[in-house]
CHARMM internal coordinates of N, CA and C (Angstrom, degrees):
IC EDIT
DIST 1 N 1 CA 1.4412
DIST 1 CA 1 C 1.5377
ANGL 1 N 1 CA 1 C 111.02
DIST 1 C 2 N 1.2242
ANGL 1 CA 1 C 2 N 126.83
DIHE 1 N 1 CA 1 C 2 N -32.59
DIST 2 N 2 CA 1.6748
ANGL 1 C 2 N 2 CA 135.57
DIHE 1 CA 1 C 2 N 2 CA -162.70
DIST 2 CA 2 C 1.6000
ANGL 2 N 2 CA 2 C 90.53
DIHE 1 C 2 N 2 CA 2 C -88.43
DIST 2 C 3 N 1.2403
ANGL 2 CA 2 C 3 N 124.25
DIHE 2 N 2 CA 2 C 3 N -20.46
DIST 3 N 3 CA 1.4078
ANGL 2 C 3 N 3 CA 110.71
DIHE 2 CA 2 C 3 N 3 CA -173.79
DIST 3 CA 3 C 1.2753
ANGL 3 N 3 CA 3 C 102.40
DIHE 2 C 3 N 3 CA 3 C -89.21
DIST 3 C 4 N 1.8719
ANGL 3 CA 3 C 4 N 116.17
DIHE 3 N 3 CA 3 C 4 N -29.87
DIST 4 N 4 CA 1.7645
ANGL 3 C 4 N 4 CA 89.14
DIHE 3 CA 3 C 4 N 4 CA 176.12
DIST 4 CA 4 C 1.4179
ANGL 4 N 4 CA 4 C 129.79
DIHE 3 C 4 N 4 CA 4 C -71.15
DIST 4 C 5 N 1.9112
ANGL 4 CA 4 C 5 N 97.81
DIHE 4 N 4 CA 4 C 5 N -19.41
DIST 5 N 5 CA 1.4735
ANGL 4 C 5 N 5 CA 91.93
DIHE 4 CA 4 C 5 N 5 CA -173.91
DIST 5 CA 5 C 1.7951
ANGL 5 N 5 CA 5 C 110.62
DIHE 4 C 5 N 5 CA 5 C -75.72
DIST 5 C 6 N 1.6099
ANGL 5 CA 5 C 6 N 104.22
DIHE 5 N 5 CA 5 C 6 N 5.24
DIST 6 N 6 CA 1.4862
ANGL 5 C 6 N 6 CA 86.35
DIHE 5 CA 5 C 6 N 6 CA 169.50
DIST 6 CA 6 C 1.6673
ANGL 6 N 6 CA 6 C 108.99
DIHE 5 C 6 N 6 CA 6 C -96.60
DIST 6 C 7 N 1.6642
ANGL 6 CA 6 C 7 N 98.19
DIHE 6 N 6 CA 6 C 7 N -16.61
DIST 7 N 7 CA 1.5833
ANGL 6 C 7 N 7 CA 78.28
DIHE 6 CA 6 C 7 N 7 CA 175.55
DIST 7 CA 7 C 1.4910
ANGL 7 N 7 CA 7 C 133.93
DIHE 6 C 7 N 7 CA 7 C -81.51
DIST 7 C 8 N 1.2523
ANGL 7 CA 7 C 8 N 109.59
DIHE 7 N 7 CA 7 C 8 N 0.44
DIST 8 N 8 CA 1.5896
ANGL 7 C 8 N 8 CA 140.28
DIHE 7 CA 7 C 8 N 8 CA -157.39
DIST 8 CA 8 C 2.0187
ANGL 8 N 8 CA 8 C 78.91
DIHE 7 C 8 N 8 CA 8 C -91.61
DIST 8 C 9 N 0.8048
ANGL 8 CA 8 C 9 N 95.96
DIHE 8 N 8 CA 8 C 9 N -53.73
DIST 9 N 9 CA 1.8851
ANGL 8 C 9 N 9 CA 105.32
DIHE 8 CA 8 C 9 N 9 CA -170.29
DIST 9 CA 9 C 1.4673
ANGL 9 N 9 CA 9 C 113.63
DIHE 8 C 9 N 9 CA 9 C -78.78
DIST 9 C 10 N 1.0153
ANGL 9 CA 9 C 10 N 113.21
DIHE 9 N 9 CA 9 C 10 N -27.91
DIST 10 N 10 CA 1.4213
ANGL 9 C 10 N 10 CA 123.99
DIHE 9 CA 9 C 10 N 10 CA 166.02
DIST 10 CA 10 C 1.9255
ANGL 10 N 10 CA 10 C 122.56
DIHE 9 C 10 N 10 CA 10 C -73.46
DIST 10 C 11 N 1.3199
ANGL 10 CA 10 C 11 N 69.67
DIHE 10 N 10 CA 10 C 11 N -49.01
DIST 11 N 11 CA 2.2250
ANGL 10 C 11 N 11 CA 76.46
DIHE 10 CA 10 C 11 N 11 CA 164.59
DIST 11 CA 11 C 1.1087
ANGL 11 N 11 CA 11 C 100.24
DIHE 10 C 11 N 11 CA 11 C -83.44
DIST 11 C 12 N 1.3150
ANGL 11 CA 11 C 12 N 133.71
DIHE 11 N 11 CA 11 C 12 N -57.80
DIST 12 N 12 CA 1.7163
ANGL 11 C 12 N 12 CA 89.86
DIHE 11 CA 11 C 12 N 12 CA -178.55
DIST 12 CA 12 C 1.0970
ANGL 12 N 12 CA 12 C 128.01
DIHE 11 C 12 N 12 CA 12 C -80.75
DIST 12 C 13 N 1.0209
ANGL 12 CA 12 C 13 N 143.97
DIHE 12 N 12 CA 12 C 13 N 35.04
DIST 13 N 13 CA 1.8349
ANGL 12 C 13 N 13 CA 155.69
DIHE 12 CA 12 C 13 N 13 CA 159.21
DIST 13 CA 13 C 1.5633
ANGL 13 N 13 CA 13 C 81.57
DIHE 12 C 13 N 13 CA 13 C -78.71
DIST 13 C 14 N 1.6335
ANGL 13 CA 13 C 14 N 110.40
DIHE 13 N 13 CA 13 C 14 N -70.75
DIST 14 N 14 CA 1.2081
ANGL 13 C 14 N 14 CA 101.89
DIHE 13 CA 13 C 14 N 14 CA -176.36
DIST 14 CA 14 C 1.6888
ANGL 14 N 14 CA 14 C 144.13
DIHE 13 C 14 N 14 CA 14 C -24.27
DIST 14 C 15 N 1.2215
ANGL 14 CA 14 C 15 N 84.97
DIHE 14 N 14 CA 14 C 15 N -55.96
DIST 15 N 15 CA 1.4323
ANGL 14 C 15 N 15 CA 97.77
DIHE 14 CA 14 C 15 N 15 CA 169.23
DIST 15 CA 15 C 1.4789
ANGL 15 N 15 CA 15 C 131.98
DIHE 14 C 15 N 15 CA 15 C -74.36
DIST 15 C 16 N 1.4394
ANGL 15 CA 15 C 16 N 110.58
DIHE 15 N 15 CA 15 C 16 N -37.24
DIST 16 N 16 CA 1.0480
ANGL 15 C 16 N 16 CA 113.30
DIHE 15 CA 15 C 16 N 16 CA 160.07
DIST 16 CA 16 C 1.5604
ANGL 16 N 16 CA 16 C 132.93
DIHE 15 C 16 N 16 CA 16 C -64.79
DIST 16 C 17 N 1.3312
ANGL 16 CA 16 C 17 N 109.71
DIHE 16 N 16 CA 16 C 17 N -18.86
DIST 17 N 17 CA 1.8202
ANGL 16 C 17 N 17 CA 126.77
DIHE 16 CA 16 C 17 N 17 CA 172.38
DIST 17 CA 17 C 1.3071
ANGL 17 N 17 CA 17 C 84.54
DIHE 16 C 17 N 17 CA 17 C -65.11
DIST 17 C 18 N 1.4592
ANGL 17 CA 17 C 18 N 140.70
DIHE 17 N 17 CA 17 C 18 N -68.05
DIST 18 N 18 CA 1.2445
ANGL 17 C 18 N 18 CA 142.51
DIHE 17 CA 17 C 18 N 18 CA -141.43
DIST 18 CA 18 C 1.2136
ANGL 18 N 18 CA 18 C 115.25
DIHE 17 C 18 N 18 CA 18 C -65.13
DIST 18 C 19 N 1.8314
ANGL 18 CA 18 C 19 N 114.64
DIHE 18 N 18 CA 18 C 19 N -49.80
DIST 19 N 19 CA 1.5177
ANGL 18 C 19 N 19 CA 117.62
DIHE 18 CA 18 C 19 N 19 CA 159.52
DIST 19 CA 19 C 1.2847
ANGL 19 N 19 CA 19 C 115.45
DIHE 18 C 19 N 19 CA 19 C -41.17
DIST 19 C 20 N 1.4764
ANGL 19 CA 19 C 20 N 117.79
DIHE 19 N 19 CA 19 C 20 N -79.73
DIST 20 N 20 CA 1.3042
ANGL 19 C 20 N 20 CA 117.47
DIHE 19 CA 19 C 20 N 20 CA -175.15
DIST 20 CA 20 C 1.3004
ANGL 20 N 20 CA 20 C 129.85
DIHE 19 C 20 N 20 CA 20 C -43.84
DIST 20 C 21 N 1.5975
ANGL 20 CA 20 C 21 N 114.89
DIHE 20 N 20 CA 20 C 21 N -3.42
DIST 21 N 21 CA 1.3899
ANGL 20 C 21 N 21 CA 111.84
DIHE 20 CA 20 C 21 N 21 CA -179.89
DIST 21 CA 21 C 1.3849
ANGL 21 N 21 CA 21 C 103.79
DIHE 20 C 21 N 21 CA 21 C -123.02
DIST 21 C 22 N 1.0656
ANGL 21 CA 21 C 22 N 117.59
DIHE 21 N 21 CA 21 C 22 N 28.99
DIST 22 N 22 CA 1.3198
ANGL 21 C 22 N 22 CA 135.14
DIHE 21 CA 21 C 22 N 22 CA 177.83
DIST 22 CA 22 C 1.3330
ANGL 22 N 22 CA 22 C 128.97
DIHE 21 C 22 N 22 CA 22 C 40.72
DIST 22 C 23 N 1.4934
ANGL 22 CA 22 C 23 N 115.32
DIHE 22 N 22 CA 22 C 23 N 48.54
DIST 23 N 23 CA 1.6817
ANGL 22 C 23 N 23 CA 138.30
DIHE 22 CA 22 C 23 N 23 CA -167.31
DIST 23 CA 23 C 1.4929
ANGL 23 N 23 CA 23 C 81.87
DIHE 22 C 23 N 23 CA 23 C -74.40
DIST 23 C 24 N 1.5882
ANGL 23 CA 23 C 24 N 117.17
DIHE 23 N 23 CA 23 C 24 N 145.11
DIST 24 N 24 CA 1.6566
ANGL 23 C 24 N 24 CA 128.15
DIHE 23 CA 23 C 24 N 24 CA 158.56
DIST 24 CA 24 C 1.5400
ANGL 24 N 24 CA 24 C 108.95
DIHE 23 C 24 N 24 CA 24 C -133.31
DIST 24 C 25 N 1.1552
ANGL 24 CA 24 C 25 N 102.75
DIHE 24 N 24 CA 24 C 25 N 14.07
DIST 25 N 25 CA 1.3291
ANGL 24 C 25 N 25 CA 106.41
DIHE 24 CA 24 C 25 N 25 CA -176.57
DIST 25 CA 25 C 1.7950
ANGL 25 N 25 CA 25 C 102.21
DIHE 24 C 25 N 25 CA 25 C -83.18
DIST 25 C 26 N 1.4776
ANGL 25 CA 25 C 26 N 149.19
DIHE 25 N 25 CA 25 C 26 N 144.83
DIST 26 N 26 CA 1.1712
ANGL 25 C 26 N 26 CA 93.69
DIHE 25 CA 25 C 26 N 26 CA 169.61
DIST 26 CA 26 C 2.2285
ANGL 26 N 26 CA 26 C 94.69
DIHE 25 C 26 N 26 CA 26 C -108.12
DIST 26 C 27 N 1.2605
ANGL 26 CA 26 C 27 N 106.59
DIHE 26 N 26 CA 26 C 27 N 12.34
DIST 27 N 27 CA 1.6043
ANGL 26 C 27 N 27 CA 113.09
DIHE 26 CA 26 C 27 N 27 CA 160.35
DIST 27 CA 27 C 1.4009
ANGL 27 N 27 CA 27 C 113.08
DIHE 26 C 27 N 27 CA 27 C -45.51
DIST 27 C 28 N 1.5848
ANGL 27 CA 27 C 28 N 111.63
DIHE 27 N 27 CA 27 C 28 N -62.82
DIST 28 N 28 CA 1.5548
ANGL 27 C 28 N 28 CA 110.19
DIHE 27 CA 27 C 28 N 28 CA 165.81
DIST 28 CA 28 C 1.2695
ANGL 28 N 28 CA 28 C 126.56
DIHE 27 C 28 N 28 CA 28 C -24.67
DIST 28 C 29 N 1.5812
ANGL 28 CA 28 C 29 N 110.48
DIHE 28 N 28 CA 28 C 29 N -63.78
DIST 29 N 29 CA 0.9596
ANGL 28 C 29 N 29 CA 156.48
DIHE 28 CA 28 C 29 N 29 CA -174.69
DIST 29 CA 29 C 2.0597
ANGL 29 N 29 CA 29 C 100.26
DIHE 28 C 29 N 29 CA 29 C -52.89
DIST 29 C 30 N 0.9362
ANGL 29 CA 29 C 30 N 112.22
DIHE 29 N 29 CA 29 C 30 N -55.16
DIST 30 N 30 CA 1.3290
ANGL 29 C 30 N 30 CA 114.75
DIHE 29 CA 29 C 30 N 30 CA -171.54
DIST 30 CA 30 C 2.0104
ANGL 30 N 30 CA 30 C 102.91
DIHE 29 C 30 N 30 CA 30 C -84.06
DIST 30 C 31 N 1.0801
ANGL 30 CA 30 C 31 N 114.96
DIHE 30 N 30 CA 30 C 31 N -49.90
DIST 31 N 31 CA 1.7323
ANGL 30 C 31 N 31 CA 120.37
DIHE 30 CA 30 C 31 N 31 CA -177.21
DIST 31 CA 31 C 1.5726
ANGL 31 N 31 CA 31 C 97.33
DIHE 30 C 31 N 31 CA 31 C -50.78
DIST 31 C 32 N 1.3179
ANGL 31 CA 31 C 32 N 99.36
DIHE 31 N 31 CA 31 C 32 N -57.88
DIST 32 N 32 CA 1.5836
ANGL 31 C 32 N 32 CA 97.64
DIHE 31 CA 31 C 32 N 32 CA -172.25
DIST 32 CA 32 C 1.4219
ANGL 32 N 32 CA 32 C 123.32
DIHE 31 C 32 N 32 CA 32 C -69.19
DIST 32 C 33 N 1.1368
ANGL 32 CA 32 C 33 N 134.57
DIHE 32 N 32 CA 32 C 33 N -3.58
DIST 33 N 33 CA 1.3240
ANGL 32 C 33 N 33 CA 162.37
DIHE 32 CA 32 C 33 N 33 CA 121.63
DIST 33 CA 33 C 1.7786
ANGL 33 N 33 CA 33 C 104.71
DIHE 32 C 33 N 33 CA 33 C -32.41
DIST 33 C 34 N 0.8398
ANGL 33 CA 33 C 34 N 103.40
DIHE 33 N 33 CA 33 C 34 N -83.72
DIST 34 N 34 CA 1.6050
ANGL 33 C 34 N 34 CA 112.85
DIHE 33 CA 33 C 34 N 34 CA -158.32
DIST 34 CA 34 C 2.0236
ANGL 34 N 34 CA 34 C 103.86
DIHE 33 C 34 N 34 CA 34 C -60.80
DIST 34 C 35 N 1.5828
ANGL 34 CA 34 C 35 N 106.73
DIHE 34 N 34 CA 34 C 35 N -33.82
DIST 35 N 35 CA 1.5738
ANGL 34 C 35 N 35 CA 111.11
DIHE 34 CA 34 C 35 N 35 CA 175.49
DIST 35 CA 35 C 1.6068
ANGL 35 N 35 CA 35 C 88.39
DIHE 34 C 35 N 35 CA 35 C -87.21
DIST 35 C 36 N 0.9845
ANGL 35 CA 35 C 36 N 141.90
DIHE 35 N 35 CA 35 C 36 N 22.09
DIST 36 N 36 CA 1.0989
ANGL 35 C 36 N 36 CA 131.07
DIHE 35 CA 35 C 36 N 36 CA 171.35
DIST 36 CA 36 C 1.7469
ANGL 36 N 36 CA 36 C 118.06
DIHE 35 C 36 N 36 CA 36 C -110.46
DIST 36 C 37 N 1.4494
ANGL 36 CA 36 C 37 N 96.99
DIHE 36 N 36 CA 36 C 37 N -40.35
DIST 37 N 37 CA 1.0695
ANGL 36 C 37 N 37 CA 127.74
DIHE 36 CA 36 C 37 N 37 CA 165.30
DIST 37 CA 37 C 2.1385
ANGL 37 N 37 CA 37 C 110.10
DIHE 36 C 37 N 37 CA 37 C -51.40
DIST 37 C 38 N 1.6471
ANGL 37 CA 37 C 38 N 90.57
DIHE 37 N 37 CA 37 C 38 N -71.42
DIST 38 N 38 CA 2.0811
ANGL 37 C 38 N 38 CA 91.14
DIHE 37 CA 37 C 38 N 38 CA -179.67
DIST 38 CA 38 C 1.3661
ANGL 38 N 38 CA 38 C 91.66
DIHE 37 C 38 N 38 CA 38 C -42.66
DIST 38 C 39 N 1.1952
ANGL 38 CA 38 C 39 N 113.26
DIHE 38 N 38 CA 38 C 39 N -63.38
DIST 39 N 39 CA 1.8139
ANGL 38 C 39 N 39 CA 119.58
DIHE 38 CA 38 C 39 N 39 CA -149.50
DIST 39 CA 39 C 1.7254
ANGL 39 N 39 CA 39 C 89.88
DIHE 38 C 39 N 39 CA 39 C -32.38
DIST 39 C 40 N 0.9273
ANGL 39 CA 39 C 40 N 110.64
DIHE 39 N 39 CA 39 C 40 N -93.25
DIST 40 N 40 CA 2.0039
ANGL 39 C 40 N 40 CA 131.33
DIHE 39 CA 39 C 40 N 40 CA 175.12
DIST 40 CA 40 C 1.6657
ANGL 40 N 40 CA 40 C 87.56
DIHE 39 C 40 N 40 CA 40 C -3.19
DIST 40 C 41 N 1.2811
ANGL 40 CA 40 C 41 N 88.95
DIHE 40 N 40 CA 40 C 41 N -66.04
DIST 41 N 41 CA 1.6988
ANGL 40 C 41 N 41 CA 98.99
DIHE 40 CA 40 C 41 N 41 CA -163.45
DIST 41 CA 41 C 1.6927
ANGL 41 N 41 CA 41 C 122.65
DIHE 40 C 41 N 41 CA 41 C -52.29
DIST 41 C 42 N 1.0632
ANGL 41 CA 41 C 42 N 111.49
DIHE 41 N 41 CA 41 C 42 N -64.91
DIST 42 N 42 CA 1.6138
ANGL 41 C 42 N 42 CA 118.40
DIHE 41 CA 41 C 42 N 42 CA 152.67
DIST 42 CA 42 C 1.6018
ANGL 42 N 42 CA 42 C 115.02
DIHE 41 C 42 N 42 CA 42 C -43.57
DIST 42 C 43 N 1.2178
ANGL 42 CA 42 C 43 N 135.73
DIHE 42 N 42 CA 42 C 43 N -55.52
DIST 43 N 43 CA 1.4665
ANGL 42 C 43 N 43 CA 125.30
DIHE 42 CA 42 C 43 N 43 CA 159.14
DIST 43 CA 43 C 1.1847
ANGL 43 N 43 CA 43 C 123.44
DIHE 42 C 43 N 43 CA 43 C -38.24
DIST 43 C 44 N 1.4200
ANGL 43 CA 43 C 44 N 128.35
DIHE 43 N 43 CA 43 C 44 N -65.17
DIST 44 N 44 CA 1.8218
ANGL 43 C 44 N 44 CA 115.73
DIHE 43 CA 43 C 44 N 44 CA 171.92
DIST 44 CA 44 C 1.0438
ANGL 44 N 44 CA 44 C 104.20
DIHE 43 C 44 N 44 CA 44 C -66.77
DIST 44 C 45 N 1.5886
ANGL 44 CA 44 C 45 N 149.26
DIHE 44 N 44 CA 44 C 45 N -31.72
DIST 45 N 45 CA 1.3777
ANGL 44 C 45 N 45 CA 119.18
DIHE 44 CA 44 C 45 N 45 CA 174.50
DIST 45 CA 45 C 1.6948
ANGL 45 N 45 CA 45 C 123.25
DIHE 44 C 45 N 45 CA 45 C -67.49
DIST 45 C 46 N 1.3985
ANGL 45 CA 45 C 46 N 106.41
DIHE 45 N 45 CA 45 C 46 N -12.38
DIST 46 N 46 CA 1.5051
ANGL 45 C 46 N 46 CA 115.93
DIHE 45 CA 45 C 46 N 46 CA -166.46
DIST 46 CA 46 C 1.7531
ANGL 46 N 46 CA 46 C 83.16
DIHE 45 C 46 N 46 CA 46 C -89.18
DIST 46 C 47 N 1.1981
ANGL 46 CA 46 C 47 N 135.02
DIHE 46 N 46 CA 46 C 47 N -79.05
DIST 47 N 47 CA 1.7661
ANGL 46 C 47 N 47 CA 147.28
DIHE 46 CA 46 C 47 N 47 CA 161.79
DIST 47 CA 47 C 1.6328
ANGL 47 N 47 CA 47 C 99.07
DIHE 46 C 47 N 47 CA 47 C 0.72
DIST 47 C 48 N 1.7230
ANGL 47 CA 47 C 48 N 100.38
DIHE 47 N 47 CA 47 C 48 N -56.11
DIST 48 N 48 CA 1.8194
ANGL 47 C 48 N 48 CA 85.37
DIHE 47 CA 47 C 48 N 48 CA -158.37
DIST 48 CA 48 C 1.7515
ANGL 48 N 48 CA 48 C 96.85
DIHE 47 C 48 N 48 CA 48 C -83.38
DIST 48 C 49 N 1.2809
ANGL 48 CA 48 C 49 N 114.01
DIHE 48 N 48 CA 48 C 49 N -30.84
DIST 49 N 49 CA 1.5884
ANGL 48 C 49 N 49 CA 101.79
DIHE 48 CA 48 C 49 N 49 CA 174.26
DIST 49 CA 49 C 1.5973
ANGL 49 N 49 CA 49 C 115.47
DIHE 48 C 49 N 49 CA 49 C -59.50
DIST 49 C 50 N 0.9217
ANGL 49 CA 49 C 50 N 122.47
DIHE 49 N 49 CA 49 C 50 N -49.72
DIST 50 N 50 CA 2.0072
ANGL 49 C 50 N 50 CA 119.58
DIHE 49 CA 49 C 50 N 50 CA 165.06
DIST 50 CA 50 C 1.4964
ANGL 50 N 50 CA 50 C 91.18
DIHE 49 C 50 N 50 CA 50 C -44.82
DIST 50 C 51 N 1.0393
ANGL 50 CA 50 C 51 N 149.17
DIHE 50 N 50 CA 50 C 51 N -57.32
DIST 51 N 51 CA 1.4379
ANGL 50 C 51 N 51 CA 117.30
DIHE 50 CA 50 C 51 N 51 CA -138.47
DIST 51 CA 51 C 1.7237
ANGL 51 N 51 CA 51 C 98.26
DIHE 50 C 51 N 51 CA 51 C -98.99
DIST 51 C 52 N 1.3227
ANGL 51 CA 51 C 52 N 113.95
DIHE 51 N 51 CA 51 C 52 N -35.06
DIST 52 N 52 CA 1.0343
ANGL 51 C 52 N 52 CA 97.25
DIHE 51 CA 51 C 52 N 52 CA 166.98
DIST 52 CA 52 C 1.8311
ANGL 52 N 52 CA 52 C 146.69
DIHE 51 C 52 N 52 CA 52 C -62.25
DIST 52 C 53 N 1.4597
ANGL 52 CA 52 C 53 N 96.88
DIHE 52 N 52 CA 52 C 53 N -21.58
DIST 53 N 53 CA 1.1571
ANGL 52 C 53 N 53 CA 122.87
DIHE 52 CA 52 C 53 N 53 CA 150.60
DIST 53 CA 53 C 1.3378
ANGL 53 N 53 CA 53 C 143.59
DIHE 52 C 53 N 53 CA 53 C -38.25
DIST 53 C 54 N 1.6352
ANGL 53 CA 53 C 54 N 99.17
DIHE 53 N 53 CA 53 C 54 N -41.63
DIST 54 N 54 CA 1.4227
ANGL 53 C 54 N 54 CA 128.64
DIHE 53 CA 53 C 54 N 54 CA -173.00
DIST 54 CA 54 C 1.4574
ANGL 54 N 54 CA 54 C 83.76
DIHE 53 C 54 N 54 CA 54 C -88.56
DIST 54 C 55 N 1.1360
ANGL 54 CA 54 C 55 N 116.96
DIHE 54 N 54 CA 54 C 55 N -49.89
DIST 55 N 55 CA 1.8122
ANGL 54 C 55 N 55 CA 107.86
DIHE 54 CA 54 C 55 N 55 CA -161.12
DIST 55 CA 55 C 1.4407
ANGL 55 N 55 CA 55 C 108.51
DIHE 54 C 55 N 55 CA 55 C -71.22
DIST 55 C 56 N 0.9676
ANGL 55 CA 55 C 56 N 125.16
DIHE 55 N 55 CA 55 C 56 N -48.81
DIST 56 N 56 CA 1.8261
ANGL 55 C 56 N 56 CA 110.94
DIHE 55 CA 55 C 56 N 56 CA 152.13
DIST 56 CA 56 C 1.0093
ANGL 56 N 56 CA 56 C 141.39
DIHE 55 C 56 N 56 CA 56 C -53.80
DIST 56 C 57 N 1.7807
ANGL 56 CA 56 C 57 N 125.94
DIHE 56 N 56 CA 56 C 57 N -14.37
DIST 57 N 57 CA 1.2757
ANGL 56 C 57 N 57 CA 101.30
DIHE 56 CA 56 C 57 N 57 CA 165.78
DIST 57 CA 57 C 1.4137
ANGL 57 N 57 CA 57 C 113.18
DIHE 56 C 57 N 57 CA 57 C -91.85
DIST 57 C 58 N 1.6951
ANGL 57 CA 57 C 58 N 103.47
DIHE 57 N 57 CA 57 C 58 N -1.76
DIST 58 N 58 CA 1.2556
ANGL 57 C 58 N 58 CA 88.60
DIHE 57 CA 57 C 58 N 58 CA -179.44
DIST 58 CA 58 C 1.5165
ANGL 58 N 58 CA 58 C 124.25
DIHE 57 C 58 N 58 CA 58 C -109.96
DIST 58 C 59 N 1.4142
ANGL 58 CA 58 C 59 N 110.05
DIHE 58 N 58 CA 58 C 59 N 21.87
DIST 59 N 59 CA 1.3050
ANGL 58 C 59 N 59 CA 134.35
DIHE 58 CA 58 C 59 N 59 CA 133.41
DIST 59 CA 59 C 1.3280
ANGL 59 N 59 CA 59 C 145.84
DIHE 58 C 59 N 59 CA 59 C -79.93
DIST 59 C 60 N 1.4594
ANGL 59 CA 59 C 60 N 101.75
DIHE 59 N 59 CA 59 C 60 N -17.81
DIST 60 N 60 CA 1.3299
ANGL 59 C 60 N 60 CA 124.65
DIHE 59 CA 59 C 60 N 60 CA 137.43
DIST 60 CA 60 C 1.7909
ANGL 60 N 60 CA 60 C 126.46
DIHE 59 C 60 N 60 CA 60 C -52.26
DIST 60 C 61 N 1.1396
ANGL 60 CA 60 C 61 N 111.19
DIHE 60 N 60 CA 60 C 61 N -69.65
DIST 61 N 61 CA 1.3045
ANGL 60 C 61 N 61 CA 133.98
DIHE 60 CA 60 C 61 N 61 CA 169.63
DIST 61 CA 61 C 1.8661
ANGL 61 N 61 CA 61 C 100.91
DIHE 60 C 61 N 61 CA 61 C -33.24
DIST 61 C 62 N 1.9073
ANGL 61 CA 61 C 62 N 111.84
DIHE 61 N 61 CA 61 C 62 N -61.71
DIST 62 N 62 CA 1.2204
ANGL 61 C 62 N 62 CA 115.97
DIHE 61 CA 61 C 62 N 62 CA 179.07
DIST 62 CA 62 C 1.4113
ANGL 62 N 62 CA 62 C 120.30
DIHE 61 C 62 N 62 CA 62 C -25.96
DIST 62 C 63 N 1.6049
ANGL 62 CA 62 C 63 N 101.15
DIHE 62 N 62 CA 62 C 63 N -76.63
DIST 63 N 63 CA 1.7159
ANGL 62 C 63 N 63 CA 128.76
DIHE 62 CA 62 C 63 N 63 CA 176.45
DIST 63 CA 63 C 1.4658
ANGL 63 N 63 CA 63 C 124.94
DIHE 62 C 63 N 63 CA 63 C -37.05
DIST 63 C 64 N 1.6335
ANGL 63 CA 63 C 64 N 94.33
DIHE 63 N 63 CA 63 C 64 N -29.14
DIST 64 N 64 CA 1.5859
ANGL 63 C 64 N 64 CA 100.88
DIHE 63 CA 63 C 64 N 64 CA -173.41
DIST 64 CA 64 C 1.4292
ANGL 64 N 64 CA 64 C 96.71
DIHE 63 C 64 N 64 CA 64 C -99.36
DIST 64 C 65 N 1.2772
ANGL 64 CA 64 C 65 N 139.42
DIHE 64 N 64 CA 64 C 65 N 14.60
DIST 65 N 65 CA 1.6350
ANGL 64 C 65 N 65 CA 134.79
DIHE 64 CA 64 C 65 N 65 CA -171.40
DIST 65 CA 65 C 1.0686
ANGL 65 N 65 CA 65 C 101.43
DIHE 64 C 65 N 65 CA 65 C -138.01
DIST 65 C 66 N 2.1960
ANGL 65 CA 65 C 66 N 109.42
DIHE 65 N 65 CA 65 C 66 N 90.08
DIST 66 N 66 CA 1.4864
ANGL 65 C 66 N 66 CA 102.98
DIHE 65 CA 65 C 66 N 66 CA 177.67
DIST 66 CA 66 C 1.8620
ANGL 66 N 66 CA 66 C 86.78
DIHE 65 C 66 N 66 CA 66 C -92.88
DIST 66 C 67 N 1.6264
ANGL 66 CA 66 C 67 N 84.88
DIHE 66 N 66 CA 66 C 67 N 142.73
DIST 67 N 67 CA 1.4391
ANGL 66 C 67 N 67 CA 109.76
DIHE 66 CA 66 C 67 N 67 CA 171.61
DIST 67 CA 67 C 1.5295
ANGL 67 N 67 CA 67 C 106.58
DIHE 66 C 67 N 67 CA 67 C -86.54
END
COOR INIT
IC SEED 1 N 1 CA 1 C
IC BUILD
């Protein structure tokens, strides 16, 4: 859920960079969108693999530490 509200916030930066810089293309408009879009996309998949990672070894770590 936290990743859409960055992508929700991230496209519209997007879009709004684009107005203000006076893009009329709306091709521009769509590429830069869509590499905007993977980017987001590859980040939470890269985010949830670290964390899940962490949570196994350190459930790992658990199993192997009889108290």
């Amino acid at each position: 859920m936290n990743n859409s509200f960055d992508g929700v916030l991230t496209m519209v930066g997007m879009v709004m960079g684009n107005l203000v810089a006076g893009t009329r293309d709306p091709t521009t408009v769509f590429i830069t969108g869509l590499s905007t879009a993977f980017a987001i996309g590859v980040s939470g998949v890269w985010g949830s693999y670290l964390i899940e990672a962490a949570e196994q070894r350190h459930a790992i770590v658990d199993l192997s530490d009889p108290l």
